[in-house]
Structures are given as C-alpha cells and as structure tokens.
MARSERO-819553 format. One record per residue: y, z, x of N, C-alpha, C in turn; residue in one letter. Coordinates in nm, 2 decimals. Each point is the difference from the previous one (the first is absolute). Layout:
N
+--------+--------+--------+--------+--------+--------+--------+--------+--------+------+
:    n.y :    n.z :    n.x :   ca.y :   ca.z :   ca.x :    c.y :    c.z :    c.x : keza :
+--------+--------+--------+--------+--------+--------+--------+--------+--------+------+
:      Y :      Z :      X :      Y :      Z :      X :      Y :      Z :      X :    A :
...
+--------+--------+--------+--------+--------+--------+--------+--------+--------+------+
This chain:
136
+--------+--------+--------+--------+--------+--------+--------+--------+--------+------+
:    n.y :    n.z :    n.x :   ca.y :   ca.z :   ca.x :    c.y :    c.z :    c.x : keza :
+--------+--------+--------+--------+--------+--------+--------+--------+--------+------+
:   1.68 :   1.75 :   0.42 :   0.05 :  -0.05 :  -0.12 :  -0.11 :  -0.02 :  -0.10 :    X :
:   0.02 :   0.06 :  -0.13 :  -0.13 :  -0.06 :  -0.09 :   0.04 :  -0.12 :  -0.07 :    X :
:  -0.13 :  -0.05 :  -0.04 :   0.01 :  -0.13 :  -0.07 :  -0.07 :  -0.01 :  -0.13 :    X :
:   0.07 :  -0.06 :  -0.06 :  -0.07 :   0.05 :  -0.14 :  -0.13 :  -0.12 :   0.02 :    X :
:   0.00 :  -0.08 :   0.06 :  -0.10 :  -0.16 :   0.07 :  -0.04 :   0.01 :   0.07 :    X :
:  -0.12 :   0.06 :   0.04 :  -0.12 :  -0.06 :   0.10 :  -0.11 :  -0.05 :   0.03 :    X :
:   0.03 :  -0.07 :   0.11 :  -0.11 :  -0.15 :   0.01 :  -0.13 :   0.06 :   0.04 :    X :
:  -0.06 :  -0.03 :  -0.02 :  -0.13 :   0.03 :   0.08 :  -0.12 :  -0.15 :   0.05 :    X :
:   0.03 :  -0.03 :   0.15 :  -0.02 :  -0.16 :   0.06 :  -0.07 :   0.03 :   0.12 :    X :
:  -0.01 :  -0.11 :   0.03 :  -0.04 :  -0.02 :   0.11 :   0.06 :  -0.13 :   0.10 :    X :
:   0.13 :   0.02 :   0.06 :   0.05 :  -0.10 :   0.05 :  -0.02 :  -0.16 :  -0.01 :    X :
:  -0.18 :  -0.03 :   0.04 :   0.01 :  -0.17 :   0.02 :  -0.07 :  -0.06 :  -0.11 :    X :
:  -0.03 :   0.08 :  -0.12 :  -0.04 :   0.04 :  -0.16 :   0.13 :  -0.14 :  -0.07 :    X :
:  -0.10 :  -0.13 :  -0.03 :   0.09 :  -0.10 :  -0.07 :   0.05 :   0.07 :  -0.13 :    X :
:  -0.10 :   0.11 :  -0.08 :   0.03 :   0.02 :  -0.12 :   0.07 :   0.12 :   0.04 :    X :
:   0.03 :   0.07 :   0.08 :   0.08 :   0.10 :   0.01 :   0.16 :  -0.07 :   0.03 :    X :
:  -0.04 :  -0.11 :   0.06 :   0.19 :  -0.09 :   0.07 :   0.05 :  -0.04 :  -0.13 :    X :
:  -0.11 :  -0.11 :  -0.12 :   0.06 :   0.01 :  -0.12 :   0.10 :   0.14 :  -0.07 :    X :
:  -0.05 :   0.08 :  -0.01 :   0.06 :   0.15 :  -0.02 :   0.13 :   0.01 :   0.06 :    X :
:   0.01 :  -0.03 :   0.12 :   0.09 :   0.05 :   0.08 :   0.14 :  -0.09 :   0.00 :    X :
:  -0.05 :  -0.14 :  -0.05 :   0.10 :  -0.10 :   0.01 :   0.05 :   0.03 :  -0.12 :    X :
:  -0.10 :  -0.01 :  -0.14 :   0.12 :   0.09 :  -0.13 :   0.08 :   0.09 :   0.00 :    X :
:  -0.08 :   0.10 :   0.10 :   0.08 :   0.09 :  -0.01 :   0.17 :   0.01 :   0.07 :    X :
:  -0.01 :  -0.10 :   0.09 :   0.10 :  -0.02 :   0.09 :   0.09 :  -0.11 :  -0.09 :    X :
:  -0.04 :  -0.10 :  -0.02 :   0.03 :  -0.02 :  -0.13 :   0.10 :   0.00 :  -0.12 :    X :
:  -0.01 :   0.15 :  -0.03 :   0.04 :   0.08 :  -0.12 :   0.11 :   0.11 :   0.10 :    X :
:  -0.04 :  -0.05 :   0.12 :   0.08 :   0.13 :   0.08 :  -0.04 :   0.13 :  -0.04 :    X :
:  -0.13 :   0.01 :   0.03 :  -0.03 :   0.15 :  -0.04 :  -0.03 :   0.09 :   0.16 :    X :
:   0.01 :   0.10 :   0.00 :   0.01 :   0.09 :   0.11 :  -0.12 :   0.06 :  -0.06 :    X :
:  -0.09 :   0.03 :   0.12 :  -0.13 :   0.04 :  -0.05 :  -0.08 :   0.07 :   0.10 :    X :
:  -0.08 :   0.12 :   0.02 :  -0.05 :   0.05 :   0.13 :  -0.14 :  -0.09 :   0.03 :    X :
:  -0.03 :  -0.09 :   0.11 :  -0.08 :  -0.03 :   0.02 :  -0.12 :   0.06 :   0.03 :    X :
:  -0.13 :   0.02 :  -0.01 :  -0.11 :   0.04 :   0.09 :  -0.11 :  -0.05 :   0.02 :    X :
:  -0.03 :   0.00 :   0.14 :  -0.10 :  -0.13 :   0.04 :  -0.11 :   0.11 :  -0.02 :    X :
:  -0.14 :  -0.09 :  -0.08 :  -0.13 :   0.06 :   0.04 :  -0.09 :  -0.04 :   0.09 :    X :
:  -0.04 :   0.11 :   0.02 :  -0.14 :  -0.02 :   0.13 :  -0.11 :  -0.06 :  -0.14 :    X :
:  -0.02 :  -0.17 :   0.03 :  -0.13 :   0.00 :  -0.07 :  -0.15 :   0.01 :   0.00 :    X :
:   0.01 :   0.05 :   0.09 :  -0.15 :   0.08 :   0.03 :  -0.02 :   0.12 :   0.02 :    X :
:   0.08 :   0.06 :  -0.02 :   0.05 :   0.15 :   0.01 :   0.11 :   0.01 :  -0.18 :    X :
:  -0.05 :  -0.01 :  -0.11 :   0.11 :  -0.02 :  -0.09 :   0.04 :   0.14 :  -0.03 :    X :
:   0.12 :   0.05 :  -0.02 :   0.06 :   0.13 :   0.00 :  -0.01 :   0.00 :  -0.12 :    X :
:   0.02 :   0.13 :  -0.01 :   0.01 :   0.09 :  -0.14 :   0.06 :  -0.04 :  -0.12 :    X :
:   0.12 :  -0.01 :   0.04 :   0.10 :  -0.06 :  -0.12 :  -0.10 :  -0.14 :  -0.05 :    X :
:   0.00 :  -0.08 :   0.11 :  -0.03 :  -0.09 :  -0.07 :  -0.15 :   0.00 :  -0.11 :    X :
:  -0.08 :   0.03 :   0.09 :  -0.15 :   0.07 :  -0.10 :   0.05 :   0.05 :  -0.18 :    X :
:   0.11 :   0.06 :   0.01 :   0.03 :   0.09 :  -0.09 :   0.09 :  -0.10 :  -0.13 :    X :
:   0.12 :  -0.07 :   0.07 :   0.07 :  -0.11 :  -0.05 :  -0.06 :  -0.12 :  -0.05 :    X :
:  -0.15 :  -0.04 :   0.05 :  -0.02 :  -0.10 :  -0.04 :  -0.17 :  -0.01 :   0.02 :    X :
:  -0.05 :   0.10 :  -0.02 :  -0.12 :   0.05 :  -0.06 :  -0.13 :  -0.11 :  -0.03 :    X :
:   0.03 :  -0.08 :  -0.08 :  -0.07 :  -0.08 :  -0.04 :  -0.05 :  -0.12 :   0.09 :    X :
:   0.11 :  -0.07 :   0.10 :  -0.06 :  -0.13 :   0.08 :   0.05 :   0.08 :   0.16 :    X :
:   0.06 :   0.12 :   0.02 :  -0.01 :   0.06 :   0.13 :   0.11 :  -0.11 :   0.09 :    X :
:   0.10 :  -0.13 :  -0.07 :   0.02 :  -0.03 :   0.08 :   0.16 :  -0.03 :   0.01 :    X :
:   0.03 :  -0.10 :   0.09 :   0.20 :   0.01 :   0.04 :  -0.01 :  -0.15 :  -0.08 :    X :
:   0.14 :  -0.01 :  -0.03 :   0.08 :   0.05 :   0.02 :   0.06 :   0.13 :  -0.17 :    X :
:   0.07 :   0.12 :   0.05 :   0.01 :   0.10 :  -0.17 :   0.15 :   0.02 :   0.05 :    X :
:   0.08 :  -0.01 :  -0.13 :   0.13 :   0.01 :   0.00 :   0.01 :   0.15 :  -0.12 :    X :
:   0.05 :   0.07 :   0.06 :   0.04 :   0.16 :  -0.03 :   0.12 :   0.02 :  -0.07 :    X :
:  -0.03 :  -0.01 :  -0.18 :   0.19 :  -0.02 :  -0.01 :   0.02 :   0.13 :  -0.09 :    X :
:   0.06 :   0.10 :   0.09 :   0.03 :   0.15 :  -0.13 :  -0.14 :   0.03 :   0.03 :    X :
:  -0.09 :   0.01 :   0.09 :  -0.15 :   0.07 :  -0.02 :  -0.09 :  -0.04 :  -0.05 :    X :
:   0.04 :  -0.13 :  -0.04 :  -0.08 :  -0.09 :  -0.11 :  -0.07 :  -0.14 :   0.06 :    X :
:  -0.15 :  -0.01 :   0.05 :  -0.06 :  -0.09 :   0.09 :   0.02 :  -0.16 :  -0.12 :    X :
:  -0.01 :  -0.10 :   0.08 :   0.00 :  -0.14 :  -0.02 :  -0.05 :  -0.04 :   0.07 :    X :
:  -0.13 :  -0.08 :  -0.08 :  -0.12 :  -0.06 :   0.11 :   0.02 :  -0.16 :   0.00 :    X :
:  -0.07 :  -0.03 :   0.11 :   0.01 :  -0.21 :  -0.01 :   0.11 :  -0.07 :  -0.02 :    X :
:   0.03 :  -0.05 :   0.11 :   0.17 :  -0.05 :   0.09 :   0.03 :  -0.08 :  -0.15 :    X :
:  -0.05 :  -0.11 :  -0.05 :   0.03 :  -0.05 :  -0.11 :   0.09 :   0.11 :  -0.13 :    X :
:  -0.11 :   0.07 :  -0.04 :   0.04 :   0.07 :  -0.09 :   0.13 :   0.13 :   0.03 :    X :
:   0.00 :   0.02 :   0.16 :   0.08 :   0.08 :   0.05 :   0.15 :  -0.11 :   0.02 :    X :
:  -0.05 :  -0.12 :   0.02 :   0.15 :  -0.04 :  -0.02 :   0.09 :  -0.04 :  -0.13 :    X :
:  -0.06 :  -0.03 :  -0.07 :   0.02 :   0.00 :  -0.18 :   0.06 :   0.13 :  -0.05 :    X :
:  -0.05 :   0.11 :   0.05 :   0.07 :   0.11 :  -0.04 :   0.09 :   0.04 :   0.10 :    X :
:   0.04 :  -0.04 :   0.10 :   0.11 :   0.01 :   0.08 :   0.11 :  -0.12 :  -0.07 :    X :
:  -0.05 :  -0.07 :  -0.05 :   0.14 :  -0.11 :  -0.05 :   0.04 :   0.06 :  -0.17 :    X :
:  -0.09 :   0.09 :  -0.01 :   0.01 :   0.00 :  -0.20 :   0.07 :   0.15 :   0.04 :    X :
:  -0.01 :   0.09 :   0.08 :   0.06 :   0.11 :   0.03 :   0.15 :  -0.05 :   0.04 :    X :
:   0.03 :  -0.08 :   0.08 :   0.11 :  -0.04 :   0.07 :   0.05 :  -0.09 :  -0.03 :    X :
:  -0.03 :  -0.09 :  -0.16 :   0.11 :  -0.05 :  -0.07 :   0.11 :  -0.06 :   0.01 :    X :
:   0.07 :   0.09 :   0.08 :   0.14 :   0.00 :  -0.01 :   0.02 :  -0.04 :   0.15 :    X :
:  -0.04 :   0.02 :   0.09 :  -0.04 :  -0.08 :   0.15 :  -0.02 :  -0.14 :  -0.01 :    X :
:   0.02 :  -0.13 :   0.11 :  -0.04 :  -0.14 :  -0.01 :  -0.14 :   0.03 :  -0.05 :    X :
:  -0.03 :  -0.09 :  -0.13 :  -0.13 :   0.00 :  -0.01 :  -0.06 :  -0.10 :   0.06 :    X :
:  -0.18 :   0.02 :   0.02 :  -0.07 :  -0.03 :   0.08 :  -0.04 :  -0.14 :  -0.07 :    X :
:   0.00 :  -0.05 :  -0.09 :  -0.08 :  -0.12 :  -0.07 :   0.16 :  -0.04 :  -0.11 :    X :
:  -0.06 :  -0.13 :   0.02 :   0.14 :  -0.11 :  -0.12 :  -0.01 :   0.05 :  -0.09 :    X :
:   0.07 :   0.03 :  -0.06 :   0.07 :   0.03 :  -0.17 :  -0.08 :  -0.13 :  -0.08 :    X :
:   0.01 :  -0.15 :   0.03 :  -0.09 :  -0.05 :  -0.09 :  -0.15 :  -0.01 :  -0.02 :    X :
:  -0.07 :   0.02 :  -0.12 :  -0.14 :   0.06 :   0.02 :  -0.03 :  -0.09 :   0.08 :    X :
:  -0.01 :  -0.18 :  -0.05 :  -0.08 :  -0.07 :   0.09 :  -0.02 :   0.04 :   0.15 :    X :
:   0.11 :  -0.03 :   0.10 :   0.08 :   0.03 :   0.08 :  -0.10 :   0.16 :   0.08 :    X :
:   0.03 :   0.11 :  -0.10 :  -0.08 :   0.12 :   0.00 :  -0.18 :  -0.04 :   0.03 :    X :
:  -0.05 :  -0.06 :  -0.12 :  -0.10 :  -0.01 :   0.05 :  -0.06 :  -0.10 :   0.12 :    X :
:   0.08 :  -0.06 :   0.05 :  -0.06 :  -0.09 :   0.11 :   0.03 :   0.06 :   0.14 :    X :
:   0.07 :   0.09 :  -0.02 :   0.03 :   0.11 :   0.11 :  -0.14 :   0.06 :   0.03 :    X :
:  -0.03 :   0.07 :  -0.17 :  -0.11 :   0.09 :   0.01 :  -0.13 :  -0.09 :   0.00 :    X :
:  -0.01 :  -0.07 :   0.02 :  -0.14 :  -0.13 :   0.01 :   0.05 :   0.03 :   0.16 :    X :
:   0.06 :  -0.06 :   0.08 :  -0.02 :   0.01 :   0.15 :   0.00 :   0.13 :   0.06 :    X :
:   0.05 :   0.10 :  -0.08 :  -0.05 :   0.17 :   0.08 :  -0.15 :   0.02 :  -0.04 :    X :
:  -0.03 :  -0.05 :  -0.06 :  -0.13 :   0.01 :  -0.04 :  -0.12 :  -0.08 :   0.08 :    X :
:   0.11 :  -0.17 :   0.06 :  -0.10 :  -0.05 :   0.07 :   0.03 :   0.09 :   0.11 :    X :
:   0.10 :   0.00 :   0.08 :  -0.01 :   0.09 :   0.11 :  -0.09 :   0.09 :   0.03 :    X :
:  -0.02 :   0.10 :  -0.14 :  -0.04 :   0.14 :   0.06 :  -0.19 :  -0.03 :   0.00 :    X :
:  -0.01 :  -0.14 :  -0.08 :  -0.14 :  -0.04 :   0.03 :  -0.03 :  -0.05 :   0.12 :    X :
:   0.07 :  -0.09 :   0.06 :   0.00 :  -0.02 :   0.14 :  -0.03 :   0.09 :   0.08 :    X :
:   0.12 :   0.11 :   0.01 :  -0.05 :   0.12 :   0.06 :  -0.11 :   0.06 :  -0.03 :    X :
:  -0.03 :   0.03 :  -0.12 :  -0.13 :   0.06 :   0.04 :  -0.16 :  -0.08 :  -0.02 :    X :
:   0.04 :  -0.11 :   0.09 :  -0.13 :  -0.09 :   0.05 :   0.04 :  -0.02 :   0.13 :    X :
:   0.09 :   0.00 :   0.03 :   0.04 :   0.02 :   0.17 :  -0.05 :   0.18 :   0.07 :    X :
:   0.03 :   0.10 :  -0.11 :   0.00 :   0.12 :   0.07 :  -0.18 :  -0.02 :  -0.04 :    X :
:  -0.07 :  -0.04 :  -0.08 :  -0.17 :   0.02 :   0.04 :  -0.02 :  -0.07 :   0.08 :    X :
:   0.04 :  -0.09 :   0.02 :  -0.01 :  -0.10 :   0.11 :  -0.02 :   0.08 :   0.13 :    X :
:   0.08 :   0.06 :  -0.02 :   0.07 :   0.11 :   0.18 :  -0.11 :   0.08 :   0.01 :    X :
:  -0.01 :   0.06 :  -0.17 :  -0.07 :   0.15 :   0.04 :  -0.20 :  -0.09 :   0.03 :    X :
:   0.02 :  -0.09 :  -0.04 :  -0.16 :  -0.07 :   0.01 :   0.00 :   0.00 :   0.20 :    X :
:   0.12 :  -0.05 :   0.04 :   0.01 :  -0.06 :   0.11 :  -0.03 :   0.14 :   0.11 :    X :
:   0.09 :   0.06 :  -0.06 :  -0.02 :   0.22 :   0.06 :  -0.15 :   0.00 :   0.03 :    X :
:  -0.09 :  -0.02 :  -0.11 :  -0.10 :   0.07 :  -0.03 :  -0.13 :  -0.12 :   0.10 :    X :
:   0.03 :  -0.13 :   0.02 :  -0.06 :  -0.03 :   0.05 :   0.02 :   0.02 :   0.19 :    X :
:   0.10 :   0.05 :   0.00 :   0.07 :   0.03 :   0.11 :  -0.06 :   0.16 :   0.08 :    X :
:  -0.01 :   0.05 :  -0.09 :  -0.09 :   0.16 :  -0.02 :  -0.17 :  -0.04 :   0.01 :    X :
:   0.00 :  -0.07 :  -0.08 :  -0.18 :  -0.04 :   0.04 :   0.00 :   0.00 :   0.12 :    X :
:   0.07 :  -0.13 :   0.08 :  -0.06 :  -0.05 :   0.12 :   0.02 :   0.09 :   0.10 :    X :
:   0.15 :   0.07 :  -0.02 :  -0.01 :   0.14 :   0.10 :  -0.12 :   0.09 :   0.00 :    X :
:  -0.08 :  -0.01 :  -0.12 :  -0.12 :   0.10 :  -0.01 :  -0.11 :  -0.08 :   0.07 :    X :
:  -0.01 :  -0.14 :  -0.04 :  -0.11 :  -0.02 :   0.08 :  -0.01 :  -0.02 :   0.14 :    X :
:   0.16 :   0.00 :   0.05 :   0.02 :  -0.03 :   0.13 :  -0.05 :   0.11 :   0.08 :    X :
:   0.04 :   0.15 :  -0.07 :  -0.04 :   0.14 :   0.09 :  -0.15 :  -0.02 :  -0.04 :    X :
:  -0.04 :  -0.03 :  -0.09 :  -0.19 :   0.00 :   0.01 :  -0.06 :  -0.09 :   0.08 :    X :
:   0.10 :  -0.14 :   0.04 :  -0.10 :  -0.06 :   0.08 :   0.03 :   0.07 :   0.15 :    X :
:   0.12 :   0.01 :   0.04 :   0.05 :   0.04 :   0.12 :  -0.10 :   0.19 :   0.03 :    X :
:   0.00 :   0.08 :  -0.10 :  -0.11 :   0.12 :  -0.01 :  -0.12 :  -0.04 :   0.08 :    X :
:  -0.04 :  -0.13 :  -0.08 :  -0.17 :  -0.03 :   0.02 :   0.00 :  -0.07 :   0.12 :    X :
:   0.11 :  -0.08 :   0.03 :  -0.04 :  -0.06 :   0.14 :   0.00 :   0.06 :   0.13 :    X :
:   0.08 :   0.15 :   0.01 :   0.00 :   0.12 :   0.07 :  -0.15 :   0.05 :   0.02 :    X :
:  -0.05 :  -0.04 :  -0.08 :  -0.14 :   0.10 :   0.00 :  -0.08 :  -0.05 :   0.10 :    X :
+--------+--------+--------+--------+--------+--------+--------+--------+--------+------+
C-alpha cells in the first residue's frame, strides 16, 4: 500500500513517540520506518540532510525536520481532524510552554545517557588495556 506519510524513527526515540502520538491523534495512517542509528540510511541522509537526524515525517515527498515543528504542521495540515492544542490562545500557549519544558527535559536526560554511554566505552577501553598489560 502507498502512503502519502512516512515516518522516519527510531522506535524508543521520545521525539519520534511525540510524532507518532499526533499522528495517531489526527488518525493518520502512515508508513512507519525504523532507522539503524549508527548505520543511518539513505533516505534519511537525503531527507534531512542538515542535522542527519530522526525523527523526519515524509508528506507527498516533502521532508519535515524536528518532532516540534513536525507536529505543528501535522495539526495545521489536518485542521479538520481533533486538533492537537485548545482553541483559546491562553490555553494554547500554556500547552506550548510544557511541550517545550518536556522536550528540554529530554534533551538533558538523553546527554545525560549519551555522557553515561561514553563513560561506559572508556572504561571498557581501559579495562582491555589493563587486562592486555597484565597478560604480559
């Protein structure tokens, strides 16, 4: 089946779930595809060029970068679907104040992780250099 909508994610991707929950949401049928992120495919390189990264929403052949801005234009496209934010501005913007704290959260939790990764990769290195040297 083609879709005129495809995701491009990575399953446990907070800013890809955002995506996925509007789009479910709006009840949109949409082809999903997970990326290898250390292996990034083609399409994606090509789709979204500039930060290389998930989550990219494909609508008509046409890439949408950054879950935020990708969900804005999934509610301003789909209009006529439950919309995603209150009809009163106040209302509207205190919605958009907490997606914004959220997505800052997240991304001091995900360096958090990738700090935690990388210290986690040191010590494997220095573990095989001491265990190397003590063989000798």
């Amino acid at each position: 089946m083609a879709y005129e909508i495809i995701l491009l994610d990575f399953w446990p991707s907070m800013f890809g779930m955002k995506v996925r929950i509007a789009l479910a949401e709006k009840g949109l049928k949409y082809e999903h595809r997970d990326e290898d992120l250390f292996n990034k495919g083609p399409l994606l390189l090509e789709m979204n060029p500039i930060h290389k990264k998930i989550p990219v929403l494909i609508h008509n052949g046409k890439p949408i970068c950054e879950s935020q801005i990708i969900v804005q234009y999934i509610d301003e496209v789909w209009k006529d679907k439950s919309p995603l934010l209150p009809s009163d501005p106040y209302q509207r913007a205190q919605a958009r104040f907490w997606a914004d704290y959220i997505d800052k959260k997240k991304s001091i939790m995900g360096r958090n992780l990738e700090r935690m990764e990388n210290v986690t990769k040191e010590n494997k290195i220095k573990n095989r250099y001491v265990l190397f040297y003590e063989k000798k």
